[in-house]
C-alpha positions, 0 to 999 in steps of 0.5 A: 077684789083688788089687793091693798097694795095695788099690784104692778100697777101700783109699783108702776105708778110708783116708780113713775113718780119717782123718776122725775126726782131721780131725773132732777137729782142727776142733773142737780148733781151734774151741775154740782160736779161741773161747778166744782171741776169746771167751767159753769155753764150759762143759763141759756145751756142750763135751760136748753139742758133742762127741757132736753132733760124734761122732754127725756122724763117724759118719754120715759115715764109713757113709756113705763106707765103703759100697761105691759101685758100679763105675760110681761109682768110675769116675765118682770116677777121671774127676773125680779125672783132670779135676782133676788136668788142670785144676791142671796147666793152671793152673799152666801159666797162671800160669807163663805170667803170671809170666813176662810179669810179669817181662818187664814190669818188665825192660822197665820198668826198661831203659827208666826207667834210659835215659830219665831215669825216662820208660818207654815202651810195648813195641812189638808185632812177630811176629819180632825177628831180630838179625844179630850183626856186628863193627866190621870187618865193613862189607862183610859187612853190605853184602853182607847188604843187598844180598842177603837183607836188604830196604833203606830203604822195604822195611825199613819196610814190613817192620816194618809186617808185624811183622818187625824186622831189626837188625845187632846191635853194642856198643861200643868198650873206649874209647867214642866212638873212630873205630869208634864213630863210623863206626858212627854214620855207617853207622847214619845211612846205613840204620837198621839197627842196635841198639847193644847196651850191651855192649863188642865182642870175639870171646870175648864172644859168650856175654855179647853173646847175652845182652845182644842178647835182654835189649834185644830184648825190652825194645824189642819185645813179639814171638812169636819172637827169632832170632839170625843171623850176618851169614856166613850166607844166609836165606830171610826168607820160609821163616824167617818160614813156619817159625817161624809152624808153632811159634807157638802153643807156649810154650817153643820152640828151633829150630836144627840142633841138634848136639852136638861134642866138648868140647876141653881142647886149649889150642890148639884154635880152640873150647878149652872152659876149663871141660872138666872140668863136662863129665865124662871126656876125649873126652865131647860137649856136651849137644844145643844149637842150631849158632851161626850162626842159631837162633830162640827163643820169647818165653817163653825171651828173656823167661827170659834177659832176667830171669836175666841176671845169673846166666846162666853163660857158656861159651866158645862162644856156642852152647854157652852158651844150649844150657846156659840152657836144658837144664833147663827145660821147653823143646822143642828143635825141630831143623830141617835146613832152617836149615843147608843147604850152599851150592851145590849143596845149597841150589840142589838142593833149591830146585829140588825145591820145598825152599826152605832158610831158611839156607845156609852151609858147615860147614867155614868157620862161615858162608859160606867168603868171604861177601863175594865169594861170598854174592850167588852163593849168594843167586842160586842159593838164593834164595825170590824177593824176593816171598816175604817179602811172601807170606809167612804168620806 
């Protein structure tokens, strides 16, 4: 049985009626041109063009329609398959080179509107993490430095290894008041801040997650951009191990990816204003990354850093950059090793050889009393302070 759509022999017979047009439309074109830039020719020459054209056509058209072996045709598929191959590459190339385009005069234009018209070169990092803390969270952040998070000489030679650590905060609805100013301090004590141009509140999240990349990627050119809660315990070595593994692919989001019911409750803690985009009552939101860490690849901060401006908020911060990116080509890679339980869980499985990158409790968003507990769960759950150091990007 022969298939409908008639095979090579088809396609051949098809581009053998095409070839007189094309034959006829290059030479109504050349005429075209000659009538425009030169002297137009007689109609003896016209003729004589003409029938030197028509006996070209059909040299050619024999020449097509005569039935090539089967090796040939396919020899004819293969080339036809390799190019295709090579045009999606390219494609995927330029991509790529527009998107680091972009990025280049994103970072250009950040740097000229907050250094009088003066850019500065990107610095080079393997990993940008930004801890996402509030102005009464002080001994939240002093916990976070006395656990997982290396101080002074270590902080620097850390970045000397490519990874940068930053408490992430904005700024007060009234600059320059008394919490602006102990954040001054605080900042003057361990130089572990990026102060985003953002203005602090919890129902800013959406609009914080933004601005914390665009900044980020506009001060350092990094493979991966990771944003953390200052609740939540991280194994910086199996973070930085773990993030290695994805390095060579271009748009990456790893997370433990979830997907929990959209609320219209008024009342709930995480009421969603815009429930209805979501469908009927009792739908679930699109699988998107659990807030309290999450990594993404350069290619997607870059993305947000360049559509910021158009980038819809939703009520939940998590929510919101699952939505950035559900329509592009990205890989949503979901790792459960970024969302262990805190002991036992976290110890058991350090205990098996599964050291876990972070460790929180569901139930509270975060360490349930951070402040008391989270040197506890660093004590059971912890890499080593070593690991970091050892560690392989």
């Amino acid at each position: 049985m022969k298939p409908k759509n008639g095979g090579p022999a088809s396609e051949r017979r098809l581009l053998s009626r095409r070839i007189p047009i094309l034959c006829f439309l290059s030479f109504f074109l050349g005429m075209l041109v000659t009538d425009l830039f030169g002297s137009v020719p007689s109609p003896v020459v016209v003729q004589s063009r003409w029938h030197e054209h028509d006996r070209e056509l059909q040299s050619l058209s024999e020449d097509f329609v005569a039935k090539p072996k089967p090796a040939e045709d396919s020899d004819i598929m293969g080339e036809v398959s390799k190019t295709h191959e090579a045009i999606q590459s390219l494609e995927k190339s330029i991509d790529t080179l527009q998107m680091e385009l972009a990025a280049k005069r994103s970072s250009n234009e950040l740097h000229g509107e907050s250094t009088g018209g003066i850019s500065k070169q990107r610095r080079r990092a393997s990993v940008v993490i930004g801890i996402n803390t509030a102005f009464s969270s002080r001994k939240r952040r002093d916990s976070v430095r006395e656990t997982w998070m290396p101080q002074g000489e270590k902080l620097k030679k850390l970045e000397e290894k490519g990874i940068i650590i930053r408490f992430t905060i904005g700024h007060s609805a009234t600059s320059n008041n008394v919490l602006d100013k102990a954040i001054d301090a605080e900042d003057e004590m361990h130089h572990d801040f990026l102060r985003l141009d953002h203005v602090e509140g919890y129902h800013k999240l959406s609009a914080k997650t933004k601005i914390f990349f665009s900044t980020a990627v506009a001060l350092w050119d990094a493979d991966f951009y990771v944003k953390v809660d200052d609740d939540v315990h991280v194994n910086l070595g199996m973070l930085i191990a773990t993030l290695g593994r994805h390095k060579l692919k271009p748009r990456v989001y790893i997370g433990c990816m979830k997907s929990g019911p959209v609320l219209s409750d008024k009342n709930a803690k995480y009421h969603e204003p815009e429930f209805w985009k979501f469908g009927e009552d009792g739908n679930k939101y699109f699988r998107h990354a659990t807030g309290q860490i999450y990594a993404i690849s350069k290619d997607l901060a870059t993305y947000i850093s360049i559509n910021q401006p158009i980038l819809h908020k939703y009520a939940n911060e998590d929510v919101s950059l699952g939505a950035w990116f559900i329509g592009l080509d990205v890989e949503h890679i979901d790792d459960r090793d970024m969302c262990c339980g805190t002991p036992p869980d976290c110890e058991w499985k350090a205990q098996a050889g599964n050291v876990c990158v972070a460790s929180f409790d569901w139930q509270c968003s975060g360490v349930c009393n951070p402040v008391e507990r989270l040197k506890y769960v660093h004590s059971r759950c912890s890499e080593g302070e070593d690991a970091i150091w050892s560690a392989s990007f």
